[in-house]
Backbone as JSON Lines, residues from 0, in Angstrom:
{"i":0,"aa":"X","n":[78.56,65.45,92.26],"ca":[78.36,64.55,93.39],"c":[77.86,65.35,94.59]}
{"i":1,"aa":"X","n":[77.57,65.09,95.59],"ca":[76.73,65.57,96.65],"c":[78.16,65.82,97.5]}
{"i":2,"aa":"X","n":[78.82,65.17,97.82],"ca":[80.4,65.7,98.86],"c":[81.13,65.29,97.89]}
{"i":3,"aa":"X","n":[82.22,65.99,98.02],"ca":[83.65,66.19,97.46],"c":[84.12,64.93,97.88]}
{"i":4,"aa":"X","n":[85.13,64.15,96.6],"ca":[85.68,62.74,96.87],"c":[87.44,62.94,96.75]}
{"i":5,"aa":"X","n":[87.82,62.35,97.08],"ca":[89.77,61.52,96.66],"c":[89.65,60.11,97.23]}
{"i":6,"aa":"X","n":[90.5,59.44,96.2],"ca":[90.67,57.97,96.7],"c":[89.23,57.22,96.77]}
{"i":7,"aa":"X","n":[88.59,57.45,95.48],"ca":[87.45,56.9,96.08],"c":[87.2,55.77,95.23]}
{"i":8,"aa":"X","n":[86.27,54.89,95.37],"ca":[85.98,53.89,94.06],"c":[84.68,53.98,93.49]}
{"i":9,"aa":"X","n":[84.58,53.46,92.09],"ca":[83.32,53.46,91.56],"c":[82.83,51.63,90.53]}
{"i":10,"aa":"X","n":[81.52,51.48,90.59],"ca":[81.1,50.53,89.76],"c":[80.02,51.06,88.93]}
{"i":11,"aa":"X","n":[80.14,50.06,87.88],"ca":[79.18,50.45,87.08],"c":[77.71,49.1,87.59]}
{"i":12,"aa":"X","n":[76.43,49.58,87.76],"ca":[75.32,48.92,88.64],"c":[74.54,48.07,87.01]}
{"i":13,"aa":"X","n":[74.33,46.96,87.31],"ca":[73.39,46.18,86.17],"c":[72.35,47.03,85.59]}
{"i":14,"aa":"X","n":[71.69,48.03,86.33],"ca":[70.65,48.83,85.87],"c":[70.93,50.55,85.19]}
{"i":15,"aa":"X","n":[72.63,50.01,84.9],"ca":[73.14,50.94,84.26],"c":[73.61,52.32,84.91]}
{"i":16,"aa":"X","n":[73.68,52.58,86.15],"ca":[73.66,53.75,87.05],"c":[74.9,53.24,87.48]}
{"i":17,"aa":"X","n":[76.08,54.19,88.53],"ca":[77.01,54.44,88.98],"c":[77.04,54.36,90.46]}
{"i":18,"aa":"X","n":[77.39,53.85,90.96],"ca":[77.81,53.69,92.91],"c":[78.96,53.73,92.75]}
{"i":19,"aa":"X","n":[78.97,55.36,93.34],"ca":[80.16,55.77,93.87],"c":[80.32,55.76,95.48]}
{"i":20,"aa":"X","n":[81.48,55.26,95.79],"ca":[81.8,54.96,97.28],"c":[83.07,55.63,97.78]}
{"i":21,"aa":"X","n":[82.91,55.78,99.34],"ca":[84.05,56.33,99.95],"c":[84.76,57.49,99.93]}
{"i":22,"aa":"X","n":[85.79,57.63,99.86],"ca":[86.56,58.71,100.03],"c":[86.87,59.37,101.31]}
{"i":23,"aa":"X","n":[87.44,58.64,101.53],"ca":[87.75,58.91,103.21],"c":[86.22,59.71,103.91]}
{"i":24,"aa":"X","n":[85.71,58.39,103.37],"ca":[84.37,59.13,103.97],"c":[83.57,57.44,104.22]}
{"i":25,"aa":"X","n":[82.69,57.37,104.73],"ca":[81.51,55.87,104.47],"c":[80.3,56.17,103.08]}
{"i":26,"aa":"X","n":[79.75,57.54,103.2],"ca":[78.91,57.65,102.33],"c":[79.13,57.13,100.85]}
{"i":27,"aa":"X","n":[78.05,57.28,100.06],"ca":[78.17,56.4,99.08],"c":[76.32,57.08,98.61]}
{"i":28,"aa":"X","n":[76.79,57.67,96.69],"ca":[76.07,57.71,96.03],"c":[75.38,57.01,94.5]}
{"i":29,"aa":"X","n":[74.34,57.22,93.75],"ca":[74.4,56.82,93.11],"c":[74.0,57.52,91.92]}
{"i":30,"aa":"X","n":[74.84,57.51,90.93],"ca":[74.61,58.13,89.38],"c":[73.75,57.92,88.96]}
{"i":31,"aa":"X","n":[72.7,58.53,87.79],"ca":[72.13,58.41,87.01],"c":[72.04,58.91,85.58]}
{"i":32,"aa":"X","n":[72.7,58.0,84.65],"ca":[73.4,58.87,83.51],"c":[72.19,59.14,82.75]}
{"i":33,"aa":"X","n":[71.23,58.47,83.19],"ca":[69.51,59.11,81.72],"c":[69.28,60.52,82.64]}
{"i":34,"aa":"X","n":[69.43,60.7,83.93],"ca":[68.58,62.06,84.22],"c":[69.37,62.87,84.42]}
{"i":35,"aa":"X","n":[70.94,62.88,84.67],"ca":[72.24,63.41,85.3],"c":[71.93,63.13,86.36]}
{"i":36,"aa":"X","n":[71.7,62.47,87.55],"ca":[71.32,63.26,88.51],"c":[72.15,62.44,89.77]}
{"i":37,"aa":"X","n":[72.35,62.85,90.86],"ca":[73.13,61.81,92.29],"c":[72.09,61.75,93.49]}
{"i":38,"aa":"X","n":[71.92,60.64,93.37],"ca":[71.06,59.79,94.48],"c":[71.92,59.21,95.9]}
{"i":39,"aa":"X","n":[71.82,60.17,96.71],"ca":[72.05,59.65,98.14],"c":[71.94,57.87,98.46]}
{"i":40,"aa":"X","n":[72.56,57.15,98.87],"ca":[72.17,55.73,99.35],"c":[72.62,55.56,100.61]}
{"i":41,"aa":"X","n":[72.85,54.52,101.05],"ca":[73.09,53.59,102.53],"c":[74.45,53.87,102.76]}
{"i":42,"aa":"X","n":[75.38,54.34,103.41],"ca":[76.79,54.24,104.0],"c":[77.41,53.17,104.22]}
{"i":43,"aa":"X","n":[78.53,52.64,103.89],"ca":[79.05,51.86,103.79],"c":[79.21,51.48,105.88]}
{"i":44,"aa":"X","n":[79.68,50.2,106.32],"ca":[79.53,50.61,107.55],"c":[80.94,51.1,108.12]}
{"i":45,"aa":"X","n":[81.74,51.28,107.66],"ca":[83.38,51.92,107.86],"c":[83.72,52.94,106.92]}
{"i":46,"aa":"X","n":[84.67,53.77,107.42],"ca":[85.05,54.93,106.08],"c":[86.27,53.97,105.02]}
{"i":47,"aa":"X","n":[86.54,54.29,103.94],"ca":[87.46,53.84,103.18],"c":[87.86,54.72,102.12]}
{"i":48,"aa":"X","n":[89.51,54.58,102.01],"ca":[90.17,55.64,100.87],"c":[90.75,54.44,99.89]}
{"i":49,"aa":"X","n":[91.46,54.93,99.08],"ca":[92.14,54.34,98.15],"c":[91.75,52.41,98.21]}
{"i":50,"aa":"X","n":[90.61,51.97,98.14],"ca":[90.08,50.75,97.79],"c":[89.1,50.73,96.59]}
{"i":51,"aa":"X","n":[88.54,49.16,96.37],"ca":[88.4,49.2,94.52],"c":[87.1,48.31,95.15]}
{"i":52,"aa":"X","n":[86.08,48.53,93.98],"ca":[84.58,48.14,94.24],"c":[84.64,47.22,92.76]}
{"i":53,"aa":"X","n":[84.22,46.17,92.83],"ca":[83.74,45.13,91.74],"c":[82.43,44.32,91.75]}
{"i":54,"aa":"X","n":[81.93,44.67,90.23],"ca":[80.45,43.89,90.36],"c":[80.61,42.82,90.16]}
{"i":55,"aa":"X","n":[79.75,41.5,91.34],"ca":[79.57,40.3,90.86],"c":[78.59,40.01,90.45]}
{"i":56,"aa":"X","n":[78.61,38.44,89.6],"ca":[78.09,38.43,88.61],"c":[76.13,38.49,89.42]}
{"i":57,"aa":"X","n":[76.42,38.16,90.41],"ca":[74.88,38.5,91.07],"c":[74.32,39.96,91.14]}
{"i":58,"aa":"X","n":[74.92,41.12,90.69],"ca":[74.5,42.6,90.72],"c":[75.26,43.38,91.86]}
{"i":59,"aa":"X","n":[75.63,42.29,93.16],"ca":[75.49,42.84,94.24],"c":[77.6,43.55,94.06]}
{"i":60,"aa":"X","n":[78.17,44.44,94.59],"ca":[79.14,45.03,95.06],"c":[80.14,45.03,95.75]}
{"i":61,"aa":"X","n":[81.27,44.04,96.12],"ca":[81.92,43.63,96.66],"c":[83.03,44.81,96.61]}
{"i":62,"aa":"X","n":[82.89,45.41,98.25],"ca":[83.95,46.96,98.53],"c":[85.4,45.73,99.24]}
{"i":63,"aa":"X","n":[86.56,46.33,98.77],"ca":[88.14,45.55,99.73],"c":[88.62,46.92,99.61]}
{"i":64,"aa":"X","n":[89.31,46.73,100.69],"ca":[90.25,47.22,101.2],"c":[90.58,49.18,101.95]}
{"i":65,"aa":"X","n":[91.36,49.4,102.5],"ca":[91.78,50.53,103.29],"c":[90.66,50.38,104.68]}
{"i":66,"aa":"X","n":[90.08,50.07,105.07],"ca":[89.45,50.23,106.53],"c":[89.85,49.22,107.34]}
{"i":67,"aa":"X","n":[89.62,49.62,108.44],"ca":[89.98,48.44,109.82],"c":[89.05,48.4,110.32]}
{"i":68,"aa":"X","n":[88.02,47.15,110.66],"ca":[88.79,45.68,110.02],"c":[89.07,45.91,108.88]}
{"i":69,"aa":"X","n":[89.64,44.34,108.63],"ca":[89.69,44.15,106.81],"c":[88.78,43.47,106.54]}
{"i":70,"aa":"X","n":[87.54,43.86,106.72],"ca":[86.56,43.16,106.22],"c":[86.26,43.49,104.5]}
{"i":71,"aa":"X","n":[85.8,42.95,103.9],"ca":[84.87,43.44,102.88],"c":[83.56,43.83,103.27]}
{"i":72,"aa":"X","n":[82.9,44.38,102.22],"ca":[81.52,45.14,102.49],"c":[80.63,44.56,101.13]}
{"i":73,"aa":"X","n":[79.61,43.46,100.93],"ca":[78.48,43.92,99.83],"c":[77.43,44.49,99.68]}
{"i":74,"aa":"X","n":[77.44,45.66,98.81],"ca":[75.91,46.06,98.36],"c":[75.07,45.67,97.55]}
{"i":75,"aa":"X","n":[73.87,46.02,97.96],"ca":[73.05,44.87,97.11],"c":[71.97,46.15,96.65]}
{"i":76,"aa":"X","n":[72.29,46.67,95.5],"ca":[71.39,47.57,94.81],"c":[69.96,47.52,94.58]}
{"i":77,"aa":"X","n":[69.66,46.31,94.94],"ca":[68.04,46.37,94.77],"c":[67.88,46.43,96.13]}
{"i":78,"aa":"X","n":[68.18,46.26,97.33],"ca":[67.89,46.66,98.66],"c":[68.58,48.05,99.26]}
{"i":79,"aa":"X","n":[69.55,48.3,98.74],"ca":[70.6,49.82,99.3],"c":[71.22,49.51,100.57]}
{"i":80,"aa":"X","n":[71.28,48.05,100.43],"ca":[71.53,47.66,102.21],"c":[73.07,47.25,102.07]}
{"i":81,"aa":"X","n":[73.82,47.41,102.91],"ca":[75.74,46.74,103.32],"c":[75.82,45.63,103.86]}
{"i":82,"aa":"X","n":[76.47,44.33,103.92],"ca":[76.87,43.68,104.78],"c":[77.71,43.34,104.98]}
{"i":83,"aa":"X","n":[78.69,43.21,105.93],"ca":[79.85,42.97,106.51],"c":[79.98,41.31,105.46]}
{"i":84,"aa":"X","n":[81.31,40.59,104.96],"ca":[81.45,39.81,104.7],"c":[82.93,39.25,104.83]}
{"i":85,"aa":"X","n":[83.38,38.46,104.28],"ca":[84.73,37.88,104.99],"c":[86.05,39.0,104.67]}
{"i":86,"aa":"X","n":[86.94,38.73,105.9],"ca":[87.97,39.75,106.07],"c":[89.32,39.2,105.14]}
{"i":87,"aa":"X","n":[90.07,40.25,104.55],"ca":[91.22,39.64,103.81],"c":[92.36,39.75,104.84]}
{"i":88,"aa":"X","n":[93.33,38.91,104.49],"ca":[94.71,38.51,105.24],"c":[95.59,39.75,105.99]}
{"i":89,"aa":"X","n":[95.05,40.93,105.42],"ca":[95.93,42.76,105.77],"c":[95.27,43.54,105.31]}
{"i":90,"aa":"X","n":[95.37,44.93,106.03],"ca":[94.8,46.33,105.8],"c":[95.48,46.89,104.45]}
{"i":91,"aa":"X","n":[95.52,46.91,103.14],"ca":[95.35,47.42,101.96],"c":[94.61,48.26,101.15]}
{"i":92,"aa":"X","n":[95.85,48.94,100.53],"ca":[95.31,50.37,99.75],"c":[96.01,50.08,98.4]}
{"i":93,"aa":"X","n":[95.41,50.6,97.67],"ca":[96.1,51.25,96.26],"c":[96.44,49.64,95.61]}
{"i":94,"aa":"X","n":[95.42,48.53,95.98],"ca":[95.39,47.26,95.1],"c":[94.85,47.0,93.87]}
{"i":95,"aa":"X","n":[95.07,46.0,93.74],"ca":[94.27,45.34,91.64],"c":[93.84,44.68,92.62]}
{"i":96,"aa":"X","n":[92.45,44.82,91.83],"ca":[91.17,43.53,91.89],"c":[90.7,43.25,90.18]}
{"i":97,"aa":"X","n":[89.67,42.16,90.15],"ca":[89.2,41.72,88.98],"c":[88.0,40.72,89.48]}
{"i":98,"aa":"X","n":[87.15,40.47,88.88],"ca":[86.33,38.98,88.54],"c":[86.88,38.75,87.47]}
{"i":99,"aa":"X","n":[86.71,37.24,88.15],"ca":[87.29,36.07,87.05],"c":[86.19,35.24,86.55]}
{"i":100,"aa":"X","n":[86.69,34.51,85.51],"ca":[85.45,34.18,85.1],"c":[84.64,32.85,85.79]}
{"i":101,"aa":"X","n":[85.56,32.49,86.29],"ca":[84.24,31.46,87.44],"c":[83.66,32.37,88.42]}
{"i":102,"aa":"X","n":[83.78,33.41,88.51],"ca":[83.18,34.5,89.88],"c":[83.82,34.87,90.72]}
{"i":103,"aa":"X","n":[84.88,34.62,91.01],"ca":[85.55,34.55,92.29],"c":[86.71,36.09,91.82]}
{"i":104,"aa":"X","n":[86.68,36.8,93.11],"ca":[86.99,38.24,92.59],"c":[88.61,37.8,93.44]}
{"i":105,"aa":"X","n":[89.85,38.24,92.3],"ca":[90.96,37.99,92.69],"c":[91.88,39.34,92.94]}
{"i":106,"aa":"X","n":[92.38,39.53,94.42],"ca":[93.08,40.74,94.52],"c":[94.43,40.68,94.81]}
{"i":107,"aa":"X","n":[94.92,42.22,94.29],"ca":[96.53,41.64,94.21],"c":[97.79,42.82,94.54]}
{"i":108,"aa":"X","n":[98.8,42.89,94.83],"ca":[99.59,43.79,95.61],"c":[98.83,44.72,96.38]}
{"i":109,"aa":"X","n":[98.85,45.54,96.03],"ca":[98.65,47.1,97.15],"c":[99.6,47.52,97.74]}
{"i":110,"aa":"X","n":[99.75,48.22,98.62],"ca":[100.38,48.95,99.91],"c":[99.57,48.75,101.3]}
{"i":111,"aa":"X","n":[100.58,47.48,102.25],"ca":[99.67,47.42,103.23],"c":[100.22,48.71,104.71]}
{"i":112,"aa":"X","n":[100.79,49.7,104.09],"ca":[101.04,50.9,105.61],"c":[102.46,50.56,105.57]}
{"i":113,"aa":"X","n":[103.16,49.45,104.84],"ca":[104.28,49.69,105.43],"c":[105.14,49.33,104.17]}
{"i":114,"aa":"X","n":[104.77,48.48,103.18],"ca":[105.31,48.19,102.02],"c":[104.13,47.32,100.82]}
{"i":115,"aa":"X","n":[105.08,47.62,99.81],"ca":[103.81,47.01,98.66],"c":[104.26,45.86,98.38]}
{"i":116,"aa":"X","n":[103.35,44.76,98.44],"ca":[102.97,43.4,98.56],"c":[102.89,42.5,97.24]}
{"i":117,"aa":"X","n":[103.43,41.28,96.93],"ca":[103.46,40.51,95.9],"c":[102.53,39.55,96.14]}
{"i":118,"aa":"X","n":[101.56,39.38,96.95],"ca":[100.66,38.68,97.47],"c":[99.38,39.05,96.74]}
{"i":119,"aa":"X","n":[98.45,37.62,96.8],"ca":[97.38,37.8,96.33],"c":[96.15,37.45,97.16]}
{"i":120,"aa":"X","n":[95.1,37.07,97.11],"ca":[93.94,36.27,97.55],"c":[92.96,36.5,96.65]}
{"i":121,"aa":"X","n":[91.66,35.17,96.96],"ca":[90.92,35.2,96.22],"c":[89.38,35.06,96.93]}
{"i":122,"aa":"X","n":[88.46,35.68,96.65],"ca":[87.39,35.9,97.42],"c":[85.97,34.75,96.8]}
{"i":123,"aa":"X","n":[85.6,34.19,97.42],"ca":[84.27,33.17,96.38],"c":[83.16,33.46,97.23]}
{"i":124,"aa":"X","n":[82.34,34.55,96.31],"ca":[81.36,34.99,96.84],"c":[80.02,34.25,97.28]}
{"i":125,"aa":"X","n":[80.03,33.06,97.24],"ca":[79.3,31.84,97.6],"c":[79.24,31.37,99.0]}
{"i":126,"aa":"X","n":[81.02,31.85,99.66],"ca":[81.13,31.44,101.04],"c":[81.52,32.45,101.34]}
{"i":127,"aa":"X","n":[81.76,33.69,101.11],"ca":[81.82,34.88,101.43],"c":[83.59,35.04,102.06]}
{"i":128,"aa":"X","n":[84.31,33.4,101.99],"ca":[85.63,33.43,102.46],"c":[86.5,34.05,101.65]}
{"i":129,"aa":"X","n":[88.08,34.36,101.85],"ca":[89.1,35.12,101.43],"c":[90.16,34.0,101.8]}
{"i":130,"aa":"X","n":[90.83,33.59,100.37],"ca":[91.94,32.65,100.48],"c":[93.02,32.98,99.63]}
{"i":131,"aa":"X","n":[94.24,32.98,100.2],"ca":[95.63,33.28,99.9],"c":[96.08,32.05,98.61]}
{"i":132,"aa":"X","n":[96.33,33.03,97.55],"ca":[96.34,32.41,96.59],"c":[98.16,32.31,95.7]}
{"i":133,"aa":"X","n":[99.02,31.81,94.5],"ca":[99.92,32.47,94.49],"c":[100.16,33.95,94.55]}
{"i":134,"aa":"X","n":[101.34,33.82,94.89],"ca":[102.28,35.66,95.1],"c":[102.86,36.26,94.09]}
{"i":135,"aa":"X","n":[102.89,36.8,93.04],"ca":[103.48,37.59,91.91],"c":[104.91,37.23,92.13]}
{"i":136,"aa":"X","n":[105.46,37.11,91.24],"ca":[107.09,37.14,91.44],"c":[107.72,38.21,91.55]}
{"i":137,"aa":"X","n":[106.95,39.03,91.45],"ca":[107.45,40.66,91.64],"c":[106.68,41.65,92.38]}
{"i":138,"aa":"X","n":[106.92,42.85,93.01],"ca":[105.94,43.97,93.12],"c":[105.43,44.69,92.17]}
{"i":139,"aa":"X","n":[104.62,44.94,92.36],"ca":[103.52,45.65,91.41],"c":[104.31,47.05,90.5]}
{"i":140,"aa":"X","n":[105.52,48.17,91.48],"ca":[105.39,49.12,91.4],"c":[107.07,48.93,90.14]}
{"i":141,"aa":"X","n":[106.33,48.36,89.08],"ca":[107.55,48.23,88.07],"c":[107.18,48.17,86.75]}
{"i":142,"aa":"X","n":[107.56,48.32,85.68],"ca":[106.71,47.88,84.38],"c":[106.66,46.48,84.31]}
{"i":143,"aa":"X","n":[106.48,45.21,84.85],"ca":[106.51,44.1,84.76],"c":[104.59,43.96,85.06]}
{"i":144,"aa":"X","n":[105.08,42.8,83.87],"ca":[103.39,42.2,83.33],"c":[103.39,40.48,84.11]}
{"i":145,"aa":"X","n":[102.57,40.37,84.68],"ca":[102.39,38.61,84.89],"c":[100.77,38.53,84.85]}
{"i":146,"aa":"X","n":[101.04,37.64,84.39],"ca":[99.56,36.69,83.85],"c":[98.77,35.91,85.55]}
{"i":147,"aa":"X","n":[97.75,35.79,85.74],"ca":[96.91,34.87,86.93],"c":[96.39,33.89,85.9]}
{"i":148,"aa":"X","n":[96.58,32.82,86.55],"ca":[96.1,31.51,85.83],"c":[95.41,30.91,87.08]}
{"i":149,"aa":"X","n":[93.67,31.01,86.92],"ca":[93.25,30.83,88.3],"c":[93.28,28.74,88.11]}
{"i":150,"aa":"X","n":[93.31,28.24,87.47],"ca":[93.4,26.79,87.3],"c":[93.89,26.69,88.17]}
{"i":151,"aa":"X","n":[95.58,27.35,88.25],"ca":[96.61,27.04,89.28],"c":[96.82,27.12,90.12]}
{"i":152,"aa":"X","n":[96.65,28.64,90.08],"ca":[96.9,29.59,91.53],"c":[98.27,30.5,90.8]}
{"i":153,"aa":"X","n":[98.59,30.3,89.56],"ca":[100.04,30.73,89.31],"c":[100.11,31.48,88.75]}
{"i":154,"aa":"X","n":[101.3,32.83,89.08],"ca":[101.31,33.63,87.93],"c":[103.08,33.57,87.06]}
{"i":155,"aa":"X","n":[102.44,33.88,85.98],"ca":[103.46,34.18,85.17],"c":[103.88,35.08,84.14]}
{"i":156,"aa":"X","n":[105.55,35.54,84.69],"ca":[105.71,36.89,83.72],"c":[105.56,37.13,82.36]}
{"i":157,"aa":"X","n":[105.2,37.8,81.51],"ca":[105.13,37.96,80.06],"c":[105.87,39.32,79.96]}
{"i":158,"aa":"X","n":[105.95,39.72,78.76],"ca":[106.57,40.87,78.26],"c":[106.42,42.15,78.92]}
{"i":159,"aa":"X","n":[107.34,42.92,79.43],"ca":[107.15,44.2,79.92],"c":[106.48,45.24,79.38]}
{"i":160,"aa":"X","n":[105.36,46.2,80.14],"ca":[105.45,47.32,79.55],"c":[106.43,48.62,79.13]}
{"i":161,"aa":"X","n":[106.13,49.35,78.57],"ca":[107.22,50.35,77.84],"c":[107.5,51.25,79.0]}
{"i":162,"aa":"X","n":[106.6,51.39,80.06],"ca":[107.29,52.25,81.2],"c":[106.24,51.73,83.03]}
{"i":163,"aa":"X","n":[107.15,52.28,83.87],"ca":[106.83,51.67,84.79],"c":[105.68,52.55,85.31]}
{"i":164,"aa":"X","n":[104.39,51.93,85.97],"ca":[103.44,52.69,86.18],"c":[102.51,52.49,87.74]}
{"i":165,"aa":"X","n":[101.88,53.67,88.35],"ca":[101.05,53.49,89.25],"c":[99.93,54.04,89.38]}
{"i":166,"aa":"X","n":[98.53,53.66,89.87],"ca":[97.68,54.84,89.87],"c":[96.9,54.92,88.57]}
{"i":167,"aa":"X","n":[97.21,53.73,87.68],"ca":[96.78,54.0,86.2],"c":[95.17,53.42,86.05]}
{"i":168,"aa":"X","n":[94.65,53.4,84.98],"ca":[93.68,53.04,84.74],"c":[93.97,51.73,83.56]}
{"i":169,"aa":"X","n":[93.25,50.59,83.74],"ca":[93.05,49.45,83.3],"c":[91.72,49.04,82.67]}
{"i":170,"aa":"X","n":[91.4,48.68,80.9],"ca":[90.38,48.32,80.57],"c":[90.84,46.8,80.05]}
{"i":171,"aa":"X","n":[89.25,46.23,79.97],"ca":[89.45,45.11,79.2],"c":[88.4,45.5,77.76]}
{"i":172,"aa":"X","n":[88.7,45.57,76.87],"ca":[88.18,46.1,75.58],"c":[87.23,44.47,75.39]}
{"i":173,"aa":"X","n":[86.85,45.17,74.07],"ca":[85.47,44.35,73.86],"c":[86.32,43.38,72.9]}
{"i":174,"aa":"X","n":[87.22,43.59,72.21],"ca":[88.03,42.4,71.52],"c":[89.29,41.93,72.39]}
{"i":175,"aa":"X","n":[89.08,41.91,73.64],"ca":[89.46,40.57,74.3],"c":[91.04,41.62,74.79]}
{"i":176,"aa":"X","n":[91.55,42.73,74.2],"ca":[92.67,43.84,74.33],"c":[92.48,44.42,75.6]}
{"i":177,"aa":"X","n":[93.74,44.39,75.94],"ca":[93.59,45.14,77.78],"c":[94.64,46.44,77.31]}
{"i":178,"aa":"X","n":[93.62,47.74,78.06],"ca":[94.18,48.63,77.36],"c":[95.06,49.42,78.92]}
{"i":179,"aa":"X","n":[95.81,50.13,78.72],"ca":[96.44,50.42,80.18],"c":[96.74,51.9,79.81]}
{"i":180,"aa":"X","n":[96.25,52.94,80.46],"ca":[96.09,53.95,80.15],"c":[97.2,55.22,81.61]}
{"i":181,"aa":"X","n":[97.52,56.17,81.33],"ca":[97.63,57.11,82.29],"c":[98.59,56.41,83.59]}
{"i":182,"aa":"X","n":[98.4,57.04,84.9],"ca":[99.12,56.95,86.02],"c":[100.31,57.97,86.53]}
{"i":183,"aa":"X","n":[101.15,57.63,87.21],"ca":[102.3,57.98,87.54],"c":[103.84,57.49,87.57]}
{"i":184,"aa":"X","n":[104.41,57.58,86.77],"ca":[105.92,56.93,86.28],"c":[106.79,56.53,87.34]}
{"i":185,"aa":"X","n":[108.34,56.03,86.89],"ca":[109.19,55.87,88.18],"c":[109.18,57.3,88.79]}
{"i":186,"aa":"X","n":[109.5,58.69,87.92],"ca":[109.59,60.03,88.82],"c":[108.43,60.65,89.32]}
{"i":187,"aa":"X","n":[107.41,60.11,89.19],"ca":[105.97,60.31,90.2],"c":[105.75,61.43,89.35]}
{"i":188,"aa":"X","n":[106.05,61.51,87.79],"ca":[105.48,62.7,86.84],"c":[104.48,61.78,86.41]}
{"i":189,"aa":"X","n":[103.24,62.58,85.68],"ca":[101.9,62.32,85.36],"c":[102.39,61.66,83.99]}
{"i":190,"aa":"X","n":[101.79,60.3,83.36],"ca":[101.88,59.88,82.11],"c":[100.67,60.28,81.51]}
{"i":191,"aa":"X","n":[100.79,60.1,80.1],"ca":[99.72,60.76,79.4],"c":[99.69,59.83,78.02]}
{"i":192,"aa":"X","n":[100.33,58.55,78.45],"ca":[100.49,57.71,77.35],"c":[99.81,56.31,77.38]}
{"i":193,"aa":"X","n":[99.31,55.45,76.73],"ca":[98.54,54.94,76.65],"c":[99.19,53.28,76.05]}
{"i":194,"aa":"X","n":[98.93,51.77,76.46],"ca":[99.7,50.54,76.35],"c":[98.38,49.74,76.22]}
{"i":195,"aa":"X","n":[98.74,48.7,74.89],"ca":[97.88,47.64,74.43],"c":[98.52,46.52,74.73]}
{"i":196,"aa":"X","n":[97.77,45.32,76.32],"ca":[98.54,44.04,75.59],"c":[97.31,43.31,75.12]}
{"i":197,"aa":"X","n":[97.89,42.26,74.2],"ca":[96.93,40.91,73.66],"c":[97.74,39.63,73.54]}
């Protein structure tokens, strides 16, 4: 990479390349896995640490959370350009985001500076608004699993994982399996173990 990162986020771009953002920084590059190579782009217009970047289904980049305001930020890869777009309910770090499958990108606990949050909202990139959606019945920072049922707004608990985790990495596999990989345990020791739900 061109500067040294922590806390930073990354997407994968429709044209197959990498935008990497932030790190307690605004800058923001872009990968190129056919040439190796990192391409300088546009700065985000605020610095941001520990926040999560998701592609919508339009190409363009929807940045949440850690800067003040709480705005969001989209990039739009065929222009390299930012724009300020609607602000979420609190200043948040270290959250779950997702697109869902009607489009609408749904985010959830974090740490807002003072405690971690059972709260959600949901963003519809159409009106660029941020609306408070149900609240988890729990905090995030536990092995407890709950389901989003965007029909509703509701979530609900299902079966626990085998240990409690933070910081981890989350896939959705190509047969429909969400795979939950790595993080940091209840004693803030490194896991190295790996959880399938279906």
């Amino acid at each position: 990479m061109t500067f040294a990162r922590v806390d930073f986020a990354a997407s994968l771009l429709t044209n197959g390349k990498v935008l990497v953002i932030g790190g307690y920084k605004k800058s923001a590059e872009v990968y190129d896995p056919f040439t190796g190579t990192w391409t300088s782009t546009n700065s985000m217009n605020y610095p941001r640490h520990s926040h999560v970047a998701i592609a919508l289904r339009t190409g363009q980049i929807v940045i949440t959370g850690r800067s003040f305001p709480t705005n969001a930020e989209l990039y739009d890869p065929l222009t390299e350009v930012w724009t300020m777009t609607g602000a979420i309910s609190y200043q948040i770090s270290y959250h779950a985001a997702c697109l869902l499958f009607n489009g609408k990108v749904l985010i959830s606990d974090g740490f807002d500076g003072r405690t971690v949050r059972s709260s959600a909202e949901l963003y519809d990139p159409s009106t660029g608004v941020w609306t408070a959606t149900g609240n988890m019945s729990t905090r995030r920072i536990k092995q407890c699993v709950e389901i989003y049922d965007p029909s509703t707004g509701v979530w609900t608990p299902v079966e626990n994982m085998a240990y409690a985790r933070r910081d981890h990495a989350t896939f959705v596999l190509s047969n429909g399996e969400l795979l939950v990989s790595g993080g940091r345990g209840d004693s803030e020791s490194m896991l190295n173990s790996a959880e399938l739900f279906y």
